[in-house]
DOLO-8488 format. One record per atom (N, C-alpha, C): y, z, x. Coordinates in steps of 0.1 Angstrom, whole numbers, plus 5000, padded with zeros to 4 digits. Each point is the difference from the previous one (the first is absolute). Layout:
BEGIN
YZX
...
end
This chain:
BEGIN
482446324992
501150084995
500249984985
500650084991
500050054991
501549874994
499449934989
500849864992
501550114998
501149975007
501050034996
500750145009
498950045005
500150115009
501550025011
500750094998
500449945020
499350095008
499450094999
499250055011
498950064996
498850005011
499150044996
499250045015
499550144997
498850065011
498550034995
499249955007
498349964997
499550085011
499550074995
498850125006
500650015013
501550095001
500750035010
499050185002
499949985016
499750115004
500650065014
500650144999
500350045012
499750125003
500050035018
499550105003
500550075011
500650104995
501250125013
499250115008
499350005011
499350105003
498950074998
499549874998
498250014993
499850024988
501250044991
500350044990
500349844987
499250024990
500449844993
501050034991
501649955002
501050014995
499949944986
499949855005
499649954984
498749915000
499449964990
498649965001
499649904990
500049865001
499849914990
500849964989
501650075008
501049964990
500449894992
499949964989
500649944992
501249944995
500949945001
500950024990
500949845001
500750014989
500849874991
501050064994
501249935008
501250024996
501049884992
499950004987
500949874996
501450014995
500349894996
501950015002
500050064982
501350115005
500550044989
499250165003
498950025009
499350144998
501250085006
499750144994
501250145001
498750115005
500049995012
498650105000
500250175012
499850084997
499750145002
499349955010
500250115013
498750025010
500250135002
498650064997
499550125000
498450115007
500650055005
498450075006
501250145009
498150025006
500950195005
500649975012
501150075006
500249995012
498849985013
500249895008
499449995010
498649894999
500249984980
499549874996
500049905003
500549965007
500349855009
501249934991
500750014991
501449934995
500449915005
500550085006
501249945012
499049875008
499050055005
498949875009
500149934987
499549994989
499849864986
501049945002
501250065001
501349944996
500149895014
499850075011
500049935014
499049884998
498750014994
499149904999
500649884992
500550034986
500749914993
501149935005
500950135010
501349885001
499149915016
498850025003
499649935015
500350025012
500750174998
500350065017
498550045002
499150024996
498450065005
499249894995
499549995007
498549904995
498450105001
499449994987
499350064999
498849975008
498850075001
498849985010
499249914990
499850024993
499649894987
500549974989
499549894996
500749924984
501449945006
500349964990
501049894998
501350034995
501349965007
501550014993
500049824997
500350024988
500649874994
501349974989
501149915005
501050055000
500449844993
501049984986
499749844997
501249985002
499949875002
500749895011
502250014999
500649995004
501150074998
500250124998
499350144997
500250054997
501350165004
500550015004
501150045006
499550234997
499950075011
499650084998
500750135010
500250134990
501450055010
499950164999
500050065012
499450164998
500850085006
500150124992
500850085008
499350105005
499850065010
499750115006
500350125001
499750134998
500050115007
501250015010
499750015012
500649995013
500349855004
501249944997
500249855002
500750035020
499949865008
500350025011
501249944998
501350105004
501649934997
500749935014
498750015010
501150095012
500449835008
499849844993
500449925003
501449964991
500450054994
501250004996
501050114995
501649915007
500850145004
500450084984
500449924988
500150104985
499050004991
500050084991
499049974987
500349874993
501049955002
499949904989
499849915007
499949975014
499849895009
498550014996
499250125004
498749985000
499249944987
501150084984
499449984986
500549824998
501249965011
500049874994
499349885007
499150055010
499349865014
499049954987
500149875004
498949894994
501049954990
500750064992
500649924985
501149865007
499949934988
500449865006
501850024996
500649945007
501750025005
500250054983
501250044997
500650034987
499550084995
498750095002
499450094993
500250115000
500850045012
499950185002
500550064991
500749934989
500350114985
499050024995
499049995004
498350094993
500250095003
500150035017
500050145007
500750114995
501249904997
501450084997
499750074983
499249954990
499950034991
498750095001
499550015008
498550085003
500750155007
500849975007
500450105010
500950104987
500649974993
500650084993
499950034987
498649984996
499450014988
498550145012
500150005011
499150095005
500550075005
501750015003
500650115006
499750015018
500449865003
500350045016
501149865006
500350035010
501149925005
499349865010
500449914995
499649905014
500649955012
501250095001
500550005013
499650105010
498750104995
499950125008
499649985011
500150055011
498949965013
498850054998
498949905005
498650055002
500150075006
500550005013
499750185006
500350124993
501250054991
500350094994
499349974987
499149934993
499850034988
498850074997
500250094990
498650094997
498949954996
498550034998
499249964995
500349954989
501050114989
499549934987
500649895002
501449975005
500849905002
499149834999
499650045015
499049865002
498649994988
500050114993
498549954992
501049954989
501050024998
500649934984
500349845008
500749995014
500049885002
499449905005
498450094997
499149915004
499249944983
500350104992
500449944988
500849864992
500950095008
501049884996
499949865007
499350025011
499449845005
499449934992
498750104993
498949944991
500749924988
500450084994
501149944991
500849895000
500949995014
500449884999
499349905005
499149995002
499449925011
499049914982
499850074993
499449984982
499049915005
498550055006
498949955001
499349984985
499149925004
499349974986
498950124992
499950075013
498550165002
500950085006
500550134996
500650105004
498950115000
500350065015
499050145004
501150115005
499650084991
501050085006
499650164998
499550095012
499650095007
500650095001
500050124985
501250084999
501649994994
500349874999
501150014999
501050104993
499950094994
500350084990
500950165018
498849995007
500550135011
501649955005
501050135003
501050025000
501149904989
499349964993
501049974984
500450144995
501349994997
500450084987
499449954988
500350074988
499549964985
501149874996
501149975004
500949894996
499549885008
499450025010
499949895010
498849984996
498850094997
498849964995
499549934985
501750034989
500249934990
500549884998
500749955011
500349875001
498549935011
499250065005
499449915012
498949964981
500050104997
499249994985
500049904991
501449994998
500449904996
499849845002
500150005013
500149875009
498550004996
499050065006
498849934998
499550014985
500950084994
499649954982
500149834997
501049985008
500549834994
499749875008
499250075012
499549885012
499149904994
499749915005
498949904997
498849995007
500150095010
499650015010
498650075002
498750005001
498950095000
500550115009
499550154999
500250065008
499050095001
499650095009
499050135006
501050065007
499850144991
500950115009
499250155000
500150115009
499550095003
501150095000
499750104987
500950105003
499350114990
500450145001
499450105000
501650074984
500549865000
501350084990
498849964985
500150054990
499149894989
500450044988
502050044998
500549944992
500449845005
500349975012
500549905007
498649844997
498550095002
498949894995
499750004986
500450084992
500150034986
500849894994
501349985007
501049914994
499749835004
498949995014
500249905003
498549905003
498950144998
499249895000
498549964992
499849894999
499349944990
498249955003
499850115011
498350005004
500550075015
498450085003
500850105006
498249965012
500050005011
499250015010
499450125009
499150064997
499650125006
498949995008
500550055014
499449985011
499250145003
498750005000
499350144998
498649985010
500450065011
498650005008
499549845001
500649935008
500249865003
499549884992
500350074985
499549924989
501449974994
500349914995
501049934989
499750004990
500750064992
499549974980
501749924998
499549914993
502150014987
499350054985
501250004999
499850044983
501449934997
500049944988
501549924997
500650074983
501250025000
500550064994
501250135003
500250114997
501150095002
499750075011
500750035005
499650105013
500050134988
500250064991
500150144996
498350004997
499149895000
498550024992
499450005020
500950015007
498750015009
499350125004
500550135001
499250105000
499050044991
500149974991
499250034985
498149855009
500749925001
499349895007
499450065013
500850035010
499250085010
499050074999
500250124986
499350125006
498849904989
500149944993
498649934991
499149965013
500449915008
498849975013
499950095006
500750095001
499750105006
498750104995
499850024987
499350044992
498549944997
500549845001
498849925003
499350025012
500749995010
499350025011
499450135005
500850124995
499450115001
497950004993
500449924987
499250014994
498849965004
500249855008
498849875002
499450085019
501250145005
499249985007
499450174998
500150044987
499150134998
498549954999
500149864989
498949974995
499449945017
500349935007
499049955016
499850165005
500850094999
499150135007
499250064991
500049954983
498650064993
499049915006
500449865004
498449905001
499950045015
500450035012
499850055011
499350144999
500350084995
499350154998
498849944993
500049944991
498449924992
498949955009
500749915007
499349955010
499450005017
500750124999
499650095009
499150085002
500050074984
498750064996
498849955000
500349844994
498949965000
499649955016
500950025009
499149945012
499450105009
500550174993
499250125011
498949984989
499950004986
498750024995
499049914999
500249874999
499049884998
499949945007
501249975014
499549865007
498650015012
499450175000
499149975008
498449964993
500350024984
498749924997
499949834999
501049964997
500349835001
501149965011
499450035011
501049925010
500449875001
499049935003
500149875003
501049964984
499450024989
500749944984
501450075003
500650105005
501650014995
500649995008
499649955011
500749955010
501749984998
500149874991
500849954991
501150134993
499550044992
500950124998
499950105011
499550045010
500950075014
501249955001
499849835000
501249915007
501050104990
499649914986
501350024991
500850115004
499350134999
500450124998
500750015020
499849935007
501250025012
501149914997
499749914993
501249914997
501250064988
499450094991
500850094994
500950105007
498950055012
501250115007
501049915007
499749915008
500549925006
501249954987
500049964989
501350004995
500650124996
499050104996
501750124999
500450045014
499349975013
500850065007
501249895008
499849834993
501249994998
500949984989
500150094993
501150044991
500850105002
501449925004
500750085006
500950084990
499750165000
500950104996
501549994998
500350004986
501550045002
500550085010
500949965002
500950105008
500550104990
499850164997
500650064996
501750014998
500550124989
501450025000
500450105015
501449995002
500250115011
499950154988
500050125009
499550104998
501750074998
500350004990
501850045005
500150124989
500950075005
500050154996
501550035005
501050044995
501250065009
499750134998
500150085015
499750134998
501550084994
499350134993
501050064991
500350065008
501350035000
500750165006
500150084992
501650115006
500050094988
501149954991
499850074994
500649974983
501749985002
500449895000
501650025004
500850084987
501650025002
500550084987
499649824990
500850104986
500249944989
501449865006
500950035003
501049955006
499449945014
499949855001
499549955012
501549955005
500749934998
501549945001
501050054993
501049994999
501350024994
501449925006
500249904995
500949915008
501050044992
501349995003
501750014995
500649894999
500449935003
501349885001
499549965013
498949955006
499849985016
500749845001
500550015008
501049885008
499650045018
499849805005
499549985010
500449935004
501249965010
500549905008
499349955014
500149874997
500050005015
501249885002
500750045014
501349945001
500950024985
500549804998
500450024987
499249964986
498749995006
499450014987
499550094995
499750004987
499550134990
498549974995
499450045007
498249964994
500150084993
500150144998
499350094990
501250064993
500649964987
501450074994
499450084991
500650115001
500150114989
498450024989
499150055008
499049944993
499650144992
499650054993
498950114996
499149974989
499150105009
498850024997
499150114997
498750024995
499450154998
498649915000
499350105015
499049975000
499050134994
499049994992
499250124998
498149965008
499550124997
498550025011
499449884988
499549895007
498549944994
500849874998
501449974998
500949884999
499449885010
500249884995
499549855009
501349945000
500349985008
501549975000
499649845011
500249944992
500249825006
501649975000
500549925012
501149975007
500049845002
500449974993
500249855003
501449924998
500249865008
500849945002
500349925010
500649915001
500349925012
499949985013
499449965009
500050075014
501450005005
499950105009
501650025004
500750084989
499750074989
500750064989
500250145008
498850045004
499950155008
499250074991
499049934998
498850114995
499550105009
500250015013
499450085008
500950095006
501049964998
501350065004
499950124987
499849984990
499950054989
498850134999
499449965006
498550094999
500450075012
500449975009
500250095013
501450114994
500550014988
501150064995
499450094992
498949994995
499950014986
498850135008
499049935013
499550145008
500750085011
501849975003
500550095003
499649975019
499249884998
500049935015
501449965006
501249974992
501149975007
501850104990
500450005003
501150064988
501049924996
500250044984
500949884994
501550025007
500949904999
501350045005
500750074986
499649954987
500650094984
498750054997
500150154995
499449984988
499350145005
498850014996
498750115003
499149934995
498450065012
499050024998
498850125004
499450044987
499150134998
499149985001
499150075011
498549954996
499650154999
498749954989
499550154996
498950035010
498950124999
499950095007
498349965003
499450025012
498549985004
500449854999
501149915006
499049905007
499349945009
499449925000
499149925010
499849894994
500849885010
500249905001
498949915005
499449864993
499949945009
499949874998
500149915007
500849835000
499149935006
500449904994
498949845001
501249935006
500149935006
501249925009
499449844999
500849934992
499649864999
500249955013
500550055013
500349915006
498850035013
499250114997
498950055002
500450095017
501550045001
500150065015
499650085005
498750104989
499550095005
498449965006
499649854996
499149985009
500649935015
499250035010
500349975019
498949844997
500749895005
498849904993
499149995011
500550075016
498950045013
499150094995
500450064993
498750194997
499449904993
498550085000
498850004993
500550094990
498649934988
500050084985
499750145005
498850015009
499750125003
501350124998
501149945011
501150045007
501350074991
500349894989
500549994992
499950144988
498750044999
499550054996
500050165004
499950025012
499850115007
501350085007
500549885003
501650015007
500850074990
499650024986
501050014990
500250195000
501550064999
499650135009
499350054985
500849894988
500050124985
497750014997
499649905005
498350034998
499250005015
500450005010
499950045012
498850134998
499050015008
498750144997
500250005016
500550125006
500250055008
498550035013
500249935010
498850045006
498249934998
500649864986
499149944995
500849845002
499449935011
500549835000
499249944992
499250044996
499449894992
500350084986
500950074993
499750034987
501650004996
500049984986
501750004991
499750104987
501150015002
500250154986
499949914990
499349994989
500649944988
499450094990
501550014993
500250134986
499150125003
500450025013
499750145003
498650015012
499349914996
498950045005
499749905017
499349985007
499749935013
498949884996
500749894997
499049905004
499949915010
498549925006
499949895010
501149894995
501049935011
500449925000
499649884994
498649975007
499549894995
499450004984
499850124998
499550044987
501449994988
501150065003
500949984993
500549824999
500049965009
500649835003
499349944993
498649974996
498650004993
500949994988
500150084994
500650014988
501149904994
500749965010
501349934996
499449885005
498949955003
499349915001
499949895013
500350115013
499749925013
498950115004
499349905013
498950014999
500150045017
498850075007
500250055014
501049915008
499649915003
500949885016
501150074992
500749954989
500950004998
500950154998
499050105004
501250125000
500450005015
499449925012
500050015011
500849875005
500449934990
500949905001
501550025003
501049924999
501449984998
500649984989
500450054995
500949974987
500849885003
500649935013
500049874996
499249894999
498850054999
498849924996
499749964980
500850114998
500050024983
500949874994
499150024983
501049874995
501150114994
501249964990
500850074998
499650074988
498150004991
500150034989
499150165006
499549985012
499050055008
501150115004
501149955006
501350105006
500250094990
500149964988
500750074989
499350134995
498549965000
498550085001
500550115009
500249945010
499550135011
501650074997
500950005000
501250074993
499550084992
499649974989
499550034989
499150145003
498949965010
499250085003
500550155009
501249975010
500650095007
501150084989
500649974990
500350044989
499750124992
498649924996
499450074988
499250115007
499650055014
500150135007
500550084998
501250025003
500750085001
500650064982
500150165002
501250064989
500949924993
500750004989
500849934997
500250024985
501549994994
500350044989
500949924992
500549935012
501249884995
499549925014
499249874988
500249895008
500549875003
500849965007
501049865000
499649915007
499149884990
499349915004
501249884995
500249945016
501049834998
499349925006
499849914989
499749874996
498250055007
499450074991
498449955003
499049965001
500549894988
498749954995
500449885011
500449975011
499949865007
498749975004
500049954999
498449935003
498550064997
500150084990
499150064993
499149904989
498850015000
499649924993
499550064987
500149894989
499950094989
499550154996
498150025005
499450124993
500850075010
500550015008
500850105006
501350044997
500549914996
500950034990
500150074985
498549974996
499950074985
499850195008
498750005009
500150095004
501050105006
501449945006
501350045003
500550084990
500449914989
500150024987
499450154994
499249995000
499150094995
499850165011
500649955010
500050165008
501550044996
500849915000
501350074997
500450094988
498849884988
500350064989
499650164997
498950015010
499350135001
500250145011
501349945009
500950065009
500650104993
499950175002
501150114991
501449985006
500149945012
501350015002
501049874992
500950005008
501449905001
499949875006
500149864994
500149925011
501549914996
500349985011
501249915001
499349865002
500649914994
499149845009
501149914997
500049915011
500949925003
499149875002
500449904987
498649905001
500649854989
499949905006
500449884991
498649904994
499450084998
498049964994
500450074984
501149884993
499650094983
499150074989
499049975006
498449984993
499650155003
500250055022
500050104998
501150124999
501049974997
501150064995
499350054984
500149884989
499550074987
498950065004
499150035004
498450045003
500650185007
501049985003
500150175008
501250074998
501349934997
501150085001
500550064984
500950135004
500150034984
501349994999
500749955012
501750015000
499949875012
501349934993
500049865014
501350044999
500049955011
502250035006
500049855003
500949934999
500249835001
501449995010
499950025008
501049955010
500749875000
501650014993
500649884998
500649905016
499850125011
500249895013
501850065003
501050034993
501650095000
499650124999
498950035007
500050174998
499850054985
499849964990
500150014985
498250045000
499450134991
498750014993
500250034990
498749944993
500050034987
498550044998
500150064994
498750134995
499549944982
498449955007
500049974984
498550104999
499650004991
498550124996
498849844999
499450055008
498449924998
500349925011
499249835002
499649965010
501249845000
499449955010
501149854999
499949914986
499250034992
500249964988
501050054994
500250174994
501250024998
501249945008
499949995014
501750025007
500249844997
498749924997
500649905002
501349904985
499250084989
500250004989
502050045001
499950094998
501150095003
501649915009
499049925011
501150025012
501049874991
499649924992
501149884996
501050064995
499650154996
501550074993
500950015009
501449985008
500750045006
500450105003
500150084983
500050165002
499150085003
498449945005
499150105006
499849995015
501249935005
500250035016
501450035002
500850004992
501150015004
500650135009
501249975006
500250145006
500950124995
499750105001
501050084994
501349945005
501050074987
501649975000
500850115008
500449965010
501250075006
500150184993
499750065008
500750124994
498650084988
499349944997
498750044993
499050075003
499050064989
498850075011
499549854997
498650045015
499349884995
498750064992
499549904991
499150064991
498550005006
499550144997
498650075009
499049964989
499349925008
498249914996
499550145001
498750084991
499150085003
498949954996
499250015006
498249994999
500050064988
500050124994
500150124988
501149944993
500449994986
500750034992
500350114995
500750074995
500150154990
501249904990
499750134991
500650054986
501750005005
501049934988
501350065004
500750114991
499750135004
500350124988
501350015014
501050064993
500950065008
499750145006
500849975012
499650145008
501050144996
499450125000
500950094998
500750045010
500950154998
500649995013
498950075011
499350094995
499250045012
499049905008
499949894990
498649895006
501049925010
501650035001
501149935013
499650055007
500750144999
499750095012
498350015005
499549984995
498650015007
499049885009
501249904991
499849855010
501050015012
500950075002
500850005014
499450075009
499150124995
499550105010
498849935004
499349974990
498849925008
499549935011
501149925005
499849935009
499750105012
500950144997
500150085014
498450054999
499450054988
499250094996
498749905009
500149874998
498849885002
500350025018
501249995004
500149975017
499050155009
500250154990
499850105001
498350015002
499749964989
498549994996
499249915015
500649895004
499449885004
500150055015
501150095000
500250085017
498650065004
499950104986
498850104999
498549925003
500149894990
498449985001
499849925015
501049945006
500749965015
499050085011
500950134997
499750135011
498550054998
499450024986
498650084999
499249855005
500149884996
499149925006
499549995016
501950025006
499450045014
499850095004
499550144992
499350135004
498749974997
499349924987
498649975002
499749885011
500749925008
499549875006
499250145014
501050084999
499550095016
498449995003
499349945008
498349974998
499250114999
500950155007
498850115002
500550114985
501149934993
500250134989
499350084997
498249924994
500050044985
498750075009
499649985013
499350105007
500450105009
501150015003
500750115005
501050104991
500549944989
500950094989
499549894989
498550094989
499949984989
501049984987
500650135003
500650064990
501549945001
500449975014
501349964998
499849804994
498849935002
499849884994
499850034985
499150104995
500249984990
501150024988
501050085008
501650054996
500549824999
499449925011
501049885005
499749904989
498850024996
499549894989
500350034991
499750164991
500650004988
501949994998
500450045009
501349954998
500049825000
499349925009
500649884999
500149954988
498250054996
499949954982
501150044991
500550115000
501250054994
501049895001
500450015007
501449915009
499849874997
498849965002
500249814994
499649994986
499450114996
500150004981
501849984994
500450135010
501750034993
500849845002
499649965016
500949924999
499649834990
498949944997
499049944991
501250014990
500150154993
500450024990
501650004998
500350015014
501749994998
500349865002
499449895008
499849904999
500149894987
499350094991
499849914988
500950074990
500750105000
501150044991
501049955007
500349985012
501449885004
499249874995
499549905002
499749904991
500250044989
500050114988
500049974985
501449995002
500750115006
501550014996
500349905006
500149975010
500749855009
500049864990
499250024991
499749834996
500550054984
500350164998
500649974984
501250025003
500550025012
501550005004
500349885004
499049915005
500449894999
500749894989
498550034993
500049954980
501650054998
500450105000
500950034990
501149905009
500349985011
501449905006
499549854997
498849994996
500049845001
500849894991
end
């Protein structure tokens, strides 16, 4: 073992299904290390982390662990079900007098230690399996995700805490402002190989794609010396047999290593299919107020959402971010206020809590059951953006492989879950889409890739997400939910809101008897209005309800399937009017936005 070490693994190897998980692993962990663990979903993580804390013993090599060394893991899915509260469970093992650790863990992560394990939620028990680790202050901390179901306040104090520990630690998480802030050599697990690299987590991508590059390279050049010596064995080896004997060998022993060199796993294939073009006006909130009982989650809030807006929603758990979003798409109605949604939508949602997957149904199932890409009269095929593909061909893509479209979704890990969402998703039409909390368990290139479909999405997205890294990376408007029903609208990503929020007066609530002041995506000019540009902002709204009737009614004269072969002429009457009709209204659309926002200007 390694002078000074506390732990150490020597040519650890494991193997899941004939398949080699990891393979002559490596590694030395010494006191004071801050280390990243990283690789793609379904990389084995979670198994290293198991290897290190000594719940798995590998098939080969060695765990070595120095002498006292005290070592403490938090899990995924912790088992609660032998004690009756969370804080009973976060406080077993600590010696008498201690349970003010808990007590200081429990409310720096936002959960109660009196709750009962039977009623408490998932995220519940993963913060108080947290807060075990914590008090419990091992000398090697592992901890597997910890960042899922944190808010951004809970995830800045757990931040904190391990800023100032003494403590070594390995943690696995998919947040990488959260590894950015905290760690100081980063472990990437890639095709059951281990690399570290020590220093910032922000240099490890740049580091990745370099071996990656290398390796592409070292194994272009073995398929130039294979194609070389190939040649040479159809053209030469029948005049010197017996002499090249020797080079036959070589040249099997070359193929014999590229064909074990194992292939990256590609990116998933993600694409959200486009619909039709929604209006200019996607939202229009008033003063929306939401009670429930006597509390006020959502007071007096307004807003203006426009087509192409990234609207990120964050705050507290329990604030009512989803309460919020279910208001804002007109899924529930405010008890004050109004809400407008504009015209051609098609909705569609990512559900952190994932209730739209059956964890009995197959991916197959999942897939096909769905009525919005359902191919009629075809079980083995799914609509996606219009066209009929093989199931197993589309799943391919998001990167499961046959068994597993014929599997159970509760056979999936939760980054694997998030995939196949993703994939039943990005099928279907859609124009406004409300993704909460998605990046859970997503591992990084899939996250860049995330990123990068959204950015390239014509529609609307709403996202409800406490990952600030991907907050700046996608939203153009954050709403910051103060937890009293209070938002505040700041422009750009959690870097702006976060800036902002120490002012008092950029959350505050309107005053009794006031308008409250309207956030727009758009700014305009404050020229005063004349008197006809009044009167022409009061009729509008009627002229916009008029318009949106019309393109309403002609949409469902073209849906009719036999129109446009049985009455030519009356489809083509139906189309050029629609174009008409969503031009007019486009354009009345956006003359209430100019006037609304310099009528605004002038009361401010």
């Amino acid at each position: 073992m390694a002078r000074g070490a506390l732990l150490q693994l020597s040519g650890v190897s494991l193997t899941f299904g004939g398949r080699p998980l990891l393979d002559g692993l490596d590694l030395v962990i010494e006191p004071g290390d801050r280390l990243a663990l990283v690789g793609r979903n379904g990389s084995g993580k979670s198994t290293l982390m198991k290897l290190i804390a000594g719940l798995v013993a590998p098939d080969r090599g060695t765990r070595t662990l120095a002498p006292a060394t005290t070592v403490g893991y938090m899990e995924q899915d912790a088992d609660l079900s032998a004690w009756p509260t969370l804080g009973a469970y976060a406080a077993a093992g600590l010696p008498e007098g201690e349970a003010w650790r808990v007590a200081i863990a429990a409310e720096g992560l936002g959960f109660r230690p009196e709750t009962p394990v039977a009623t408490a939620s998932g995220g519940e028990r993963r913060r108080a399996a947290l807060a075990r680790l914590l008090a419990q202050a091992p000398e090697l901390m592992l901890l597997d995700e910890p960042t899922n179901h944190l808010d951004i306040a809970a995830i800045r104090w757990l931040e904190a805490r391990l800023a100032e520990t003494r403590a070594a630690f390995v943690l696995i998480s998919h947040d990488r402002a959260f590894l950015r802030g905290l760690a100081r050599g980063t472990l990437w697990l890639d095709r059951g190989v281990l690399r570290r690299r020590d220093g910032p987590f922000d240099g490890f991508e740049a580091w990745r794609d370099e071996v990656w590059a290398a390796e592409d390279l070292a194994r272009h050049k073995l398929d130039r010396k294979i194609r070389a010596e190939a040649k040479w064995a159809v053209e030469g080896i029948s005049a010197r047999r017996k002499r090249n004997q020797g080079r036959v060998r070589a040249l099997a022993a070359l193929r014999a290593e590229r064909a074990g060199l194992i292939r990256r796993v590609g990116t998933a294939a993600m694409a959200f299919a486009e619909g039709q073009t929604s209006g200019r006006l996607v939202i229009d909130a008033e003063r929306v107020t939401k009670c429930f009982g006597d509390r006020t989650v959502v007071r007096e809030v307004s807003l203006r959402v426009l087509r192409g807006d990234r609207v990120a929603i964050v705050g507290p758990n329990g604030a009512g971010k989803t309460t919020l979003v279910r208001l804002l798409t007109g899924e529930i109605q405010p008890d004050a206020g109004s809400v407008r949604l504009g015209t051609g939508l098609a909705i569609a949602v990512f559900d952190q809590a994932r209730a739209a997957l059956d964890p009995e149904a197959t991916l197959w199932e999942v897939l096909t059951d769905n009525p919005a890409t359902r191919v009629p009269g075809a079980a083995d095929q799914v609509m996606v953006r219009g066209s009929p593909r093989h199931v197993v061909g589309y799943l391919k893509e998001f990167l499961f492989d046959e068994a597993q479209a014929r599997g159970p979704v509760k056979a999936l890990s939760g980054g694997e879950k998030a995939r196949l969402l993703l994939a039943r998703l990005m099928a279907r039409d859609s124009n406004l889409l409300v993704l909460d909390e998605p990046t859970n368990d997503l591992d990084v290139e899939t996250l860049d890739l995330l990123e990068e479909v959204i950015a390239d999405y014509p529609g609307t997205v709403l996202l409800v997400s406490h990952d600030r890294d991907f907050i700046d990376r996608v939203a153009t408007v954050t709403l910051v939910m103060a937890g009293d029903g209070r938002v505040s609208v700041h422009a750009g990503g959690w870097r702006e809101a976060a800036q902002a929020l120490p002012e008092p007066a950029q959350a505050a609530a309107p005053r009794a008897g006031s308008a409250p002041r309207r956030t727009d995506t758009v700014r305009r000019g404050a020229q005063a209005l004349t008197f006809a540009q009044r009167k022409r902002l009061e009729t509008l709204p009627d002229l916009i309800a008029r318009l949106e009737a019309e393109v309403a009614r002609l949409g469902q004269i073209l849906a009719e399937p036999d129109l446009f072969a049985t009455a030519p002429e009356r489809f083509r009457k139906a189309s050029s009017a629609l174009a008409e009709r969503q031009s007019a209204l486009a354009a009345a659309e956006e003359e209430w936005l100019e006037l609304a926002a310099r009528a605004e200007a002038e009361g401010a």
